[in-house]
C-alpha positions as CSV (number, residue, x, y, z in Angstrom):
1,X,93.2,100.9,74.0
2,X,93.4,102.4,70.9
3,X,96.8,100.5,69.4
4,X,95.4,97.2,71.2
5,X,92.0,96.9,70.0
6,X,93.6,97.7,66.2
7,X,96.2,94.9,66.6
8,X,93.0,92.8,67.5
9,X,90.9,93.6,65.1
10,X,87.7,95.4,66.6
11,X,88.0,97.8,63.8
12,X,84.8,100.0,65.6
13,X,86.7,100.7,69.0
14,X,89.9,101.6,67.4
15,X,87.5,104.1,65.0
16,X,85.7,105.7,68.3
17,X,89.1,105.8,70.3
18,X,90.7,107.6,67.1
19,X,88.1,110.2,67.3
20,X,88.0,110.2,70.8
21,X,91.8,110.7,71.4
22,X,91.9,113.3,68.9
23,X,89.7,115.7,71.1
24,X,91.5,114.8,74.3
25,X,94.6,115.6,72.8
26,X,93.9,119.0,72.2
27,X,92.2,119.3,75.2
28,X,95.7,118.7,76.7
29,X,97.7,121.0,74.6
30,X,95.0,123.7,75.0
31,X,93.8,123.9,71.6
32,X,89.9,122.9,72.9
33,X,88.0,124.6,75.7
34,X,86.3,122.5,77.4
35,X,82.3,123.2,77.3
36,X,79.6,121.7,78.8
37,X,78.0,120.3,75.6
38,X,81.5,119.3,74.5
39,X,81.8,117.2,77.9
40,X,78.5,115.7,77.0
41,X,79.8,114.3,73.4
42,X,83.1,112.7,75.6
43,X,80.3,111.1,78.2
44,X,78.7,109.8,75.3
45,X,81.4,108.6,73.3
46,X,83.1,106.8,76.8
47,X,79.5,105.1,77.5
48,X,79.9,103.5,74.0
49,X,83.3,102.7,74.4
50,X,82.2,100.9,77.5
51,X,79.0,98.9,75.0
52,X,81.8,98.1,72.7
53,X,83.8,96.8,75.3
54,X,81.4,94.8,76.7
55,X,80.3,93.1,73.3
56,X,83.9,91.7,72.8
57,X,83.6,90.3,76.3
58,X,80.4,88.4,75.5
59,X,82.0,88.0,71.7
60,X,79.0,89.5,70.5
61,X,79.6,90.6,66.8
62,X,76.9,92.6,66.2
63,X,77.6,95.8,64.8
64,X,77.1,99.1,66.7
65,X,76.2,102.8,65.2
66,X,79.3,104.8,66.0
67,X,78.9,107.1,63.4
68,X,77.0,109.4,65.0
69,X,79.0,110.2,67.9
70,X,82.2,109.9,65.1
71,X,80.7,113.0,63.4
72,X,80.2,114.6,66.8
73,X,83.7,113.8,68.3
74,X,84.7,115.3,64.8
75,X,83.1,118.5,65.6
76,X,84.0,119.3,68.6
77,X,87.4,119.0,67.6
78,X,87.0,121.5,65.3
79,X,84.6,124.1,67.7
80,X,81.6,123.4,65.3
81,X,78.1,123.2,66.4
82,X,77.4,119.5,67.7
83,X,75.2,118.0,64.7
84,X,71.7,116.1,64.8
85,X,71.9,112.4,65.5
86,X,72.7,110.9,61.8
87,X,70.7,107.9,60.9
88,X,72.3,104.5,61.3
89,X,75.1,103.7,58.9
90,X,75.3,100.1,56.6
91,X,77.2,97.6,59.3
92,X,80.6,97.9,56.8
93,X,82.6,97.8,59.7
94,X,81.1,94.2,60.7
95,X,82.4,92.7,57.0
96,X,85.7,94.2,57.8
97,X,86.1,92.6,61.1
98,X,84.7,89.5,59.9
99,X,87.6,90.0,57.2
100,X,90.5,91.1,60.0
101,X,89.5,88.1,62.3
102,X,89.7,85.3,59.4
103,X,92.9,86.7,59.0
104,X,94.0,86.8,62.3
105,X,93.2,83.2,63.2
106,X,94.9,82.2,59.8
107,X,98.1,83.4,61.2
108,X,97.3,82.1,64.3
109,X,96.1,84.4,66.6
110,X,92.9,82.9,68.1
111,X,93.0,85.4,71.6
112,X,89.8,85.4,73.6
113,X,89.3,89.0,74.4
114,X,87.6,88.2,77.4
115,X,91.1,86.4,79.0
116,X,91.9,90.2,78.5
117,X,92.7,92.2,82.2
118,X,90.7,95.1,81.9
119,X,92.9,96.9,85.1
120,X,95.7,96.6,83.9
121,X,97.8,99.3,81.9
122,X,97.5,99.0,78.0
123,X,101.1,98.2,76.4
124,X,100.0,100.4,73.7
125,X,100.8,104.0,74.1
126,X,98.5,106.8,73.2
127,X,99.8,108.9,70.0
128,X,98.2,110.5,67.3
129,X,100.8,109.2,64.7
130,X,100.1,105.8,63.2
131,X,101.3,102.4,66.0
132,X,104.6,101.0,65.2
133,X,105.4,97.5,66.6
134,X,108.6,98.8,68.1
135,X,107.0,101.8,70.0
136,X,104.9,99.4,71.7
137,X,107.6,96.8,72.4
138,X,108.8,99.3,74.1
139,X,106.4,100.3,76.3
140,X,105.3,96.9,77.0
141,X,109.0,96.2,78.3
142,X,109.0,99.0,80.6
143,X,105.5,98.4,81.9
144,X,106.5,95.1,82.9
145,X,108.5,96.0,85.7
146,X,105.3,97.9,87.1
147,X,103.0,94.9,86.5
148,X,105.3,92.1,88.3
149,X,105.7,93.7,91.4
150,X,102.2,93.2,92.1
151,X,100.2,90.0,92.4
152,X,96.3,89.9,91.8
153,X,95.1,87.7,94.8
154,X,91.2,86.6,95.1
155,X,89.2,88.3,97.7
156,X,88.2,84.9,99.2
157,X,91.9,83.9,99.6
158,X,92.2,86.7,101.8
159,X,89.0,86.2,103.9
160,X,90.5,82.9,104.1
161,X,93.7,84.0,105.4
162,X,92.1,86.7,108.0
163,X,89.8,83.9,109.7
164,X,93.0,81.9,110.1
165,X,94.3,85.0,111.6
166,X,91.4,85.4,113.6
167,X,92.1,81.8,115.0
168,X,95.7,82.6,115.9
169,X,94.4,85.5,117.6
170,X,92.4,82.8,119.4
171,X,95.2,80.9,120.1
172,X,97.6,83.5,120.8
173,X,94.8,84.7,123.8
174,X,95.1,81.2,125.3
175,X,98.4,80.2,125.3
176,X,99.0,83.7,127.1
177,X,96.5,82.8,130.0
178,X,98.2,78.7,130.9
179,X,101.7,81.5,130.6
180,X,100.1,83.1,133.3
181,X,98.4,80.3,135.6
182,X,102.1,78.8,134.7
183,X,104.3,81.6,136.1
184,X,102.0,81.5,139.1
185,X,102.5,78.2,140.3
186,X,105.7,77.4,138.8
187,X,107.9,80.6,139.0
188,X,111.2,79.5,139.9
189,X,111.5,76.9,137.1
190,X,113.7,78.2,134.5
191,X,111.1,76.9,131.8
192,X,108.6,79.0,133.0
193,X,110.6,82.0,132.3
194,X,111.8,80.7,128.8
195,X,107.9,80.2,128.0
196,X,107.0,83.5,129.0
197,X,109.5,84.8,126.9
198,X,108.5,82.5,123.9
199,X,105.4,83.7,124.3
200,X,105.9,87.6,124.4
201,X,107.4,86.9,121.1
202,X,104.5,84.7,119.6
203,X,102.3,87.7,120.7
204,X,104.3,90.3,118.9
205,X,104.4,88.5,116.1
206,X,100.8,87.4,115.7
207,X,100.0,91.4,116.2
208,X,102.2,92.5,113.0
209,X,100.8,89.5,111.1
210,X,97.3,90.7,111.9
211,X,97.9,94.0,110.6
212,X,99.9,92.8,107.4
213,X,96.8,90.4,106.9
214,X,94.4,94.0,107.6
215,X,96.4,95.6,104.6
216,X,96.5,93.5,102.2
217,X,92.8,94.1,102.3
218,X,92.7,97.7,102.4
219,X,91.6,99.1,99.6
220,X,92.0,103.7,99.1
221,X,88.3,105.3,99.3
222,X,89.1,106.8,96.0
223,X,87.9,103.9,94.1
224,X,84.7,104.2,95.7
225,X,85.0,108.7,95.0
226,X,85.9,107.9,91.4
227,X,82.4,107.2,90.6
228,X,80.4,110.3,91.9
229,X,82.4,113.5,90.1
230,X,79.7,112.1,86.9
231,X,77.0,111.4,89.4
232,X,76.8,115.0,90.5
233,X,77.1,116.1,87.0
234,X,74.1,114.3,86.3
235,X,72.3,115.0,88.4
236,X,72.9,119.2,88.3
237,X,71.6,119.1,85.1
238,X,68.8,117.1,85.4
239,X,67.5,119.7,88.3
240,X,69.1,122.8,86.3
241,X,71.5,123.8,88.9
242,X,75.0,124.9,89.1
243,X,76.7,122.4,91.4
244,X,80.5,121.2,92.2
245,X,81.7,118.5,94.0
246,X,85.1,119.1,96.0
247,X,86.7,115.7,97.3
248,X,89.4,115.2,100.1
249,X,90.8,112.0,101.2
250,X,90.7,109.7,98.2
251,X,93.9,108.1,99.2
252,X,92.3,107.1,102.7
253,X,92.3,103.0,102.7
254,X,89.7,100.9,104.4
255,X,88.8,97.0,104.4
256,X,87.7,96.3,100.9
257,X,84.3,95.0,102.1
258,X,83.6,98.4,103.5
259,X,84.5,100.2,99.9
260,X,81.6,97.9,98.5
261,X,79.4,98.4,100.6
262,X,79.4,102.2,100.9
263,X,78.7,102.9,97.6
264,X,74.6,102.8,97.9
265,X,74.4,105.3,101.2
266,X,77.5,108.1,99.1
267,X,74.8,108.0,96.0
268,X,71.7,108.6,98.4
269,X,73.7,111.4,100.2
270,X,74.6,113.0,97.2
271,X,71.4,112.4,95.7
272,X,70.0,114.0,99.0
273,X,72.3,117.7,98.8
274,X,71.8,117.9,95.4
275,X,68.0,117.7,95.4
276,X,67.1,119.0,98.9
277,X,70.5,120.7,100.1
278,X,71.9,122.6,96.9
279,X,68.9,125.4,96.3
280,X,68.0,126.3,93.0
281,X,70.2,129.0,91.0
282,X,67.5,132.2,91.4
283,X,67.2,131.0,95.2
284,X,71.0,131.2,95.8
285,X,71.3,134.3,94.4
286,X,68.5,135.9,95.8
287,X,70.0,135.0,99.9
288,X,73.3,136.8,98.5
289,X,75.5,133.0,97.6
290,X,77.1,132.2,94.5
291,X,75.2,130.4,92.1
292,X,77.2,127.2,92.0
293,X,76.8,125.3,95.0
294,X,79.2,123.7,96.4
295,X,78.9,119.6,98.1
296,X,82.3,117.9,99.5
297,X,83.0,114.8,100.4
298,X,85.5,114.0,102.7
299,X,87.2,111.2,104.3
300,X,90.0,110.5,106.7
301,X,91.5,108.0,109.5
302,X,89.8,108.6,113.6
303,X,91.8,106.0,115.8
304,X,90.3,102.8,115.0
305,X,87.5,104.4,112.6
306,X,87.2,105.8,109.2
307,X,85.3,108.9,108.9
308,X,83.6,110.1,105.8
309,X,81.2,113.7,105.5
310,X,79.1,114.4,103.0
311,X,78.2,118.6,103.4
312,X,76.4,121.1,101.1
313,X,76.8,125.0,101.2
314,X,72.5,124.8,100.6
315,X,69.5,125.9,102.6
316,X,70.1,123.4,105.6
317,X,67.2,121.2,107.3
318,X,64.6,123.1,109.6
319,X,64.1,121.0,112.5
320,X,59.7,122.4,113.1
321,X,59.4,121.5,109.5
322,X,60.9,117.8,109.9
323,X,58.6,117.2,112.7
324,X,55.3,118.7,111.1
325,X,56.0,116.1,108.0
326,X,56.6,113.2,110.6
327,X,53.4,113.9,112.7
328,X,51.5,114.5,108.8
329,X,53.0,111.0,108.3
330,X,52.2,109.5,111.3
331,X,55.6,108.5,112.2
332,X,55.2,110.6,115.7
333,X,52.9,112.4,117.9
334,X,52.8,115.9,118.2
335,X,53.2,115.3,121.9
336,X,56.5,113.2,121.0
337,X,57.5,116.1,118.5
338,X,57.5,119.0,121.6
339,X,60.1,116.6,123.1
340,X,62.5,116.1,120.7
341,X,65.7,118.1,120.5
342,X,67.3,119.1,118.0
343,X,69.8,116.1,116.7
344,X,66.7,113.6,117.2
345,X,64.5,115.9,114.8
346,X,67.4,115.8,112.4
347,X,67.2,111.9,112.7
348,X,63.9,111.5,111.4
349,X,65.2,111.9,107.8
350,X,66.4,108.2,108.4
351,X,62.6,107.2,109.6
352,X,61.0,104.6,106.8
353,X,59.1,106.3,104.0
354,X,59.9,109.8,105.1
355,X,60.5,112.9,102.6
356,X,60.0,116.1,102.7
357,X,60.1,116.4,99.0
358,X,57.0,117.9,97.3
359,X,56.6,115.6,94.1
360,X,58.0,112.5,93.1
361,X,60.7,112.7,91.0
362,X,63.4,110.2,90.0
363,X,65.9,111.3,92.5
364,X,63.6,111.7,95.1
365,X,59.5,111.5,96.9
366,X,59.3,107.7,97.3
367,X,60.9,108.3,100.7
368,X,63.7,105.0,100.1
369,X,66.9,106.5,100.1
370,X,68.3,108.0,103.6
371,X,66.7,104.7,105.0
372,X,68.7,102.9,102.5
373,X,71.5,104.7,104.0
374,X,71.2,104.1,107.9
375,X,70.4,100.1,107.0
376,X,73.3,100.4,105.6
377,X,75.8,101.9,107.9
378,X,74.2,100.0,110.9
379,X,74.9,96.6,108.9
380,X,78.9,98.1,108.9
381,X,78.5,98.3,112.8
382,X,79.0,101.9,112.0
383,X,77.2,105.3,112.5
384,X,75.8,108.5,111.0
385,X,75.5,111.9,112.6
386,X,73.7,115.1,111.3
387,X,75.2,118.7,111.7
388,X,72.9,121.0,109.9
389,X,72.1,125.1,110.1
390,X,69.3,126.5,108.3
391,X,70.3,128.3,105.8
392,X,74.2,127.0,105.8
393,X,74.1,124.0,104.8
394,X,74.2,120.7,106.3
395,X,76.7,117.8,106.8
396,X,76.1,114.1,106.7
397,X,78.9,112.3,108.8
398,X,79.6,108.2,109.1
399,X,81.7,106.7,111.4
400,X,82.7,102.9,110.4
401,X,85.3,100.8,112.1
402,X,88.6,99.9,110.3
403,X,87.7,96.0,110.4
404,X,85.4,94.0,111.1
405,X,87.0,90.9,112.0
406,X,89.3,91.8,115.1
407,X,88.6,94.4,117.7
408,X,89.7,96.1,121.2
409,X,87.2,95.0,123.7
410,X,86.4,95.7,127.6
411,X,85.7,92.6,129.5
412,X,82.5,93.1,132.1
413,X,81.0,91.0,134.8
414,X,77.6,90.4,135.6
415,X,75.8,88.7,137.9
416,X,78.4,85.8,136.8
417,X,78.4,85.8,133.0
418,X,81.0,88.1,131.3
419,X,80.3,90.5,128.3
420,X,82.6,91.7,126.2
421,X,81.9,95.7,125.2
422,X,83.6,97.6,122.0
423,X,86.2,100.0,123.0
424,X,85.4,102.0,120.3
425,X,82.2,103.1,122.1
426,X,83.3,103.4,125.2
427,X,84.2,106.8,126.3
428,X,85.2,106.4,130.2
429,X,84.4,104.6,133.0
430,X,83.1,105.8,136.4
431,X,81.9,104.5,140.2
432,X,79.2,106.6,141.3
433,X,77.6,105.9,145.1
434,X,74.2,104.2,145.1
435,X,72.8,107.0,146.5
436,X,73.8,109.4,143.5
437,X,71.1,107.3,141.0
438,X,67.9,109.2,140.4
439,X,64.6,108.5,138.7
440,X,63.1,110.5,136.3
441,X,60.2,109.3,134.1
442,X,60.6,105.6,135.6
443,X,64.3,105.2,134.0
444,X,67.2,105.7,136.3
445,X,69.5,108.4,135.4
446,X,72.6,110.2,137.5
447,X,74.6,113.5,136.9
448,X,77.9,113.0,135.2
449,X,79.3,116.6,135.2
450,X,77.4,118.9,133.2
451,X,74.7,116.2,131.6
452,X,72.1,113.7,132.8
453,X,73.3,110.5,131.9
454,X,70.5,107.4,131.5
455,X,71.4,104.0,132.8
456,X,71.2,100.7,131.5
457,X,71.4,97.7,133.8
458,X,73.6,94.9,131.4
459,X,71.8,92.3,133.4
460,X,68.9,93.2,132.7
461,X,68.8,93.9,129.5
462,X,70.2,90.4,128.8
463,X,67.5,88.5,130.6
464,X,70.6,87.4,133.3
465,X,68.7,85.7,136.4
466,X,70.1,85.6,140.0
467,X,70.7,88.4,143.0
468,X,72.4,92.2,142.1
469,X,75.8,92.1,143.7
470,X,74.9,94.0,146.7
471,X,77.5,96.7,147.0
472,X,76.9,100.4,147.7
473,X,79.1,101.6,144.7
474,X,78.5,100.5,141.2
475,X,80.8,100.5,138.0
476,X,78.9,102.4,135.4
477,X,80.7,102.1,132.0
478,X,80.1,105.4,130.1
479,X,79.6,104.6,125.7
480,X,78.3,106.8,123.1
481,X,77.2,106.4,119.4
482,X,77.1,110.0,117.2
483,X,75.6,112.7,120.3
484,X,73.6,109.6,122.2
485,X,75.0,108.6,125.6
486,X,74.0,105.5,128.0
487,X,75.8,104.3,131.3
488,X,76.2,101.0,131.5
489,X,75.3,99.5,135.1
490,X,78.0,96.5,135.4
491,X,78.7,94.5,138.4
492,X,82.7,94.7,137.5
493,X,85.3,95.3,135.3
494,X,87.9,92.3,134.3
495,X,90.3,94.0,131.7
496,X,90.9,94.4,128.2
497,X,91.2,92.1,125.2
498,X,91.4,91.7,122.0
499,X,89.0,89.2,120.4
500,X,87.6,87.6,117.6
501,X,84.2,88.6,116.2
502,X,82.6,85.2,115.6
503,X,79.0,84.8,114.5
504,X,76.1,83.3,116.2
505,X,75.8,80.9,113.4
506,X,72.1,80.3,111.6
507,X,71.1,78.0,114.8
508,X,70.8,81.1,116.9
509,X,71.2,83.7,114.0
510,X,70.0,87.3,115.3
511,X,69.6,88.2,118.7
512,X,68.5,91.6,120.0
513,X,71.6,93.4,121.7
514,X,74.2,91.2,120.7
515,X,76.6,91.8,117.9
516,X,78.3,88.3,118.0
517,X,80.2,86.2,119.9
518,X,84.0,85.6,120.6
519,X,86.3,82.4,122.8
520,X,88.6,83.9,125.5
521,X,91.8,82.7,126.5
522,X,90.4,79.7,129.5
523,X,87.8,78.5,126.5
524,X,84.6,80.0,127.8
525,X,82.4,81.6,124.8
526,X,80.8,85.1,125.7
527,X,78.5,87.5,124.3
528,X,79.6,91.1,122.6
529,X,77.4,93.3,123.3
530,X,75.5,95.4,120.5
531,X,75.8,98.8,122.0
532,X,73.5,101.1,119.3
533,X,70.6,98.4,119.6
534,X,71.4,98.6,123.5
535,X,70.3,102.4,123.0
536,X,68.1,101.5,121.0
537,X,66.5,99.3,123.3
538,X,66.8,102.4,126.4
539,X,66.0,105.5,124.3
C-alpha cells in the first residue's frame, strides 16, 4: 500500500502508511508491547487510511489532517506518552500532489485509482528501507501466478447459472418419470434399457453439476467473523468491561447470500452478551469469575445446515424475570406467563419492543435488536434456539440451511393434492391407530414415547375441501424446529424428491404456510409447505 500509493502519487497515504508500518514492524520483531491506548492510535490511524482511501476513489483532492495521528504513530513507536490532538497543519501535502500528478500525467501515466482492485494483493512489498523498482518487479512476478489461477465472476452470473441449474434439476425429475412409465410398458425393447441407462448417467451428472454450481457460491464464515474482533472491542470499552471474543470455524463456507445476510443478527448478538450477558468487572469478581469475560462464536457444518452459537460466560437470563417484563409490557397475561415453560420464556427476548434493559443506551433499551435478529433468520428459512443458565451464561444458536435454491423434500398426499415437506425438519415418520388420538384443550394430541405430541391436520390447515380418507390408521409425519415439535396428520406418503424452490411470484406473493412452490417430474405444480409458520399457526 505503501510502495503503491508512493509510485502514484498520493503523497498523504504513503506518509500515514510510513508511520503506520513503522509501529507494526516492531510490533513484529517485539520491540513494542502492545497496549491498549497504543491499539487505539493503530484503529485510528487504519480508519484514516480507509478516508484516504476512499477520497482517491471519489478523486476527491481535498487535503486531510494526518499530522496528528503522524505524531501519535511516532510516539508510540518510541513508548512516549500519546500527545494532545495538534491543530490542523497548512495543506502542503495538497501542492505537492498537485505537483506529483502534473508530473505523472506528463509522462503519461493518467491511472484512475478507482479501476484499482482493492482485494487483491499489493505488488509492492512491505519494507522499511526505501522501494526499489526491481524489488517490486519481483514481487509482482511471483504474485502473478497466485492472481491467475482465480477468476473474479459477478454474483448475478452465478444466480444465473444456479436457476439454470435449478431448471435442469426440473428437467432431470421428468425425464426420470416417462424412464419410468417407459420401462413399464415397454420393457423388453432394447431402447428402453439403453434410455434408462442414459438417463442414470444424466442424473449423476446433473447432481455433481449442482454441487459444483453450490460451490462456486460458497463463501468461508470468516469474512463475515472478520468484522466483529473490533466490534467487541468497542463495545467493552464503551461499557468499561474486560471482554474477549474467542472464534471457531471461520473457515466454515456457506452460500454467499447467507454471509450477507447474517451480518445484522451476529452484531445484535454480540451486542446482546456484551451489554446484558458479560456482567460488569466488580460483579464478576464478586460471584468468584475472572474479570474478563469471555463471548465465542462458533460455527460448523450439521448435514444439510450450518450452525453458528453465539455464548457468553455472564450472568445468564432468568426465565420469572422475562415473563414479569412481558406481562409489565403487555406482550402476555400473567395467566399465559404460569404456562410457559422454560425455552418459550427464553423466546420472549425475540417479542417486538421487548428489553429488559434499564435505560436507553446506544447499544441497547429501544427493544429493536433480538427482533431484528429472528426477522432475520426466519427470512433465511432458518432457526434460533436459546440455552441459558442463570448465572453461567447463555448461548444463542441458528440453524440455516446450506442453500436456498435446491432441497430434499418428502412428497405427501392429501385429500388429493400433494405437498411437498422439507426433510430437513422432518424427524421420523409414524402410523398410529385412530383410536390412540386424544384431546386435550380442544387440539388433538397422541403419546409418542416419552412426550405428548400435538397434531396438525395438512388438510386443514390448507383450506383442502372434500371427505377425510376414511382409514382406521393415519400417517402422522413427525418435524421439529429448535425444541418445538408438531405431527403432521397426512392421508399418505408418495416418496422423496428433490425439487426446485420456485417462488409464488408477485400475483399470489405471500401466503400463510407456504414457503414456495416447485414442478414435479409428470408437470403438476405443488405447494411446499412452511413448516415454522405451520407451528406457528398450531402453537
Amino acid at each position: 500500500m505503501k510502495g503503491t500509493s508512493s509510485f502514484l502519487g498520493f503523497d498523504q497515504m504513503t506518509g500515514l502508511a510510513h508511520k503506520f508500518e513503522d509501529v507494526l514492524n516492531k510490533i513484529r520483531r517485539g520491540d513494542l508491547t502492545v497496549t491498549r491506548p497504543k491499539m487505539d492510535v493503530m484503529f485510528e490511524a487504519y480508519d484514516l487510511l480507509k478516508l484516504l482511501l476512499q477520497n482517491i476513489e471519489q478523486h476527491k483532492s481535498d487535503p486531510v489532517d494526518i499530522d496528528s495521528i503522524c505524531q501519535k504513530l511516532a510516539a508510540i513507536a518510541t513508548d512516549e506518552a500519546v500527545p494532545a490532538t495538534a491543530a490542523p497543519a497548512p495543506a502542503e501535502a495538497s501542492k505537492k500532489k498537485v505537483v506529483k500528478k502534473a508530473n505523472l500525467e506528463e509522462a503519461g501515466l493518467t491511472a484512475a485509482p478507482a479501476e484499482i482492485p482493492q482485494d487483491e494483493p499489493s505488488a509492492a512489498p512491505m519494507h522499511s528501507e526505501p522501494e526499489h523498482a526491481g524489488i517490486a518487479t519481483a514481487a509482482t512476478v511471483g504474485q502473478s501466478k497466485v492472481v491467475d489461477s482465480t477468476i473474479r465472476v459477478d454474483v448475478a452470473r452465478l444466480d444465473t447459472l444456479m436457476n439454470l441449474v435449478g431448471e435442469l434439476v426440473l428437467g432431470r425429475n421428468r425425464l426420470s418419470q416417462i424412464v419410468h412409465q417407459m420401462s413399464e410398458q415397454y420393457e423388453s425393447i432394447p431402447a428402453t434399457r439403453e434410455l434408462g441407462e442414459t438417463n442414470s448417467h444424466i442424473d449423476f451428472i446433473t447432481t455433481e453439476l449442482q454441487m459444483a454450481v453450490m460451490k462456486t457460491r460458497m463463501v468461508p464464515i470468516g469474512k463475515v467473523f472478520n468484522k466483529l474482533p473490533r466490534l467487541v472491542r468497542e463495545l467493552a470499552k464503551e461499557m468499561g468491561k474486560e471482554i474477549e471474543l474467542v472464534m471457531f470455524g471461520e473457515d466454515t463456507e456457506l452460500d454467499k447470500s447467507l454471509g450477507e445476510e447474517l451480518n445484522d443478527p451476529l452484531v445484535h448478538l454480540l451486542r446482546n452478551a456484551a451489554d446484558h450477558g458479560v456482567e460488569s468487572i466488580e460483579d464478576r469478581l464478586a460471584k468468584g469469575k475472572p474479570a474478563k469475560g469471555t463471548v465465542t462464536v462458533k460455527a460448523e457444518h450439521e448435514g444439510n445446515h450450518i450452525m453458528i452459537s453465539v455464548a457468553d460466560d455472564g450472568k445468564g437470563m432468568d426465565p420469572e424475570k422475562l415473563k414479569q417484563k412481558a406481562i409489565e409490557k403487555g406482550t402476555i397475561t400473567e395467566v399465559r406467563a404460569r404456562e410457559m415453560s422454560k425455552t418459550e420464556a427464553f423466546n420472549l427476548v425475540f417479542a417486538p419492543g421487548f428489553s429488559t434493559a434499564q435505560k436507553v443506551t446506544n447499544v441497547s433499551g429501544r427493544g429493536v435488536g433480538m427482533d431484528v435478529v429472528r426477522t432475520n433468520v426466519a427470512k433465511l428459512k432458518g432457526t434460533i434456539d436459546i440455552e441459558s443458565e442463570l448465572g453461567v451464561g447463555s448461548t444463542f444458536v441458528i440453524k440455516l440451511p446450506l442453500t436456498l435454491a435446491i432441497i430434499q423434500a418428502l412428497l405427501v398426499e392429501v385429500k388429493k393434492e400433494v405437498y411437498s415437506i422439507p426433510l430437513d425438519s422432518v424427524i421420523e415418520v409414524v402410523r398410529v391407530d385412530v383410536t390412540e388420538i386424544s384431546t386435550i384443550n380442544g387440539k388433538q394430541v397422541i403419546r409418542l414415547r416419552d412426550s405428548v405430541l400435538p397434531l396438525a391436520h395438512l388438510g386443514g390447515a390448507m383450506g383442502v375441501s372434500g371427505s377425510d380418507v376414511a382409514t382406521e390408521r393415519l400417517y402422522i409425519v413427525v418435524v421439529g424446529i429448535a425444541e418445538q415439535r408438531l405431527g403432521i396428520v397426512v392421508d399418505s406418503l408418495l416418496g422423496q424428491k428433490e425439487v426446485v424452490i420456485k417462488t409464488l411470484g408477485e400475483y399470489l406473493g405471500t401466503i400463510k404456510g407456504i414457503a414456495g412452490s416447485t414442478i414435479l417430474g409428470d408437470g403438476r405444480v405443488i405447494m411446499i409447505v412452511d413448516i415454522s409458520e405451520l407451528m406457528k399457526m398450531y402453537s
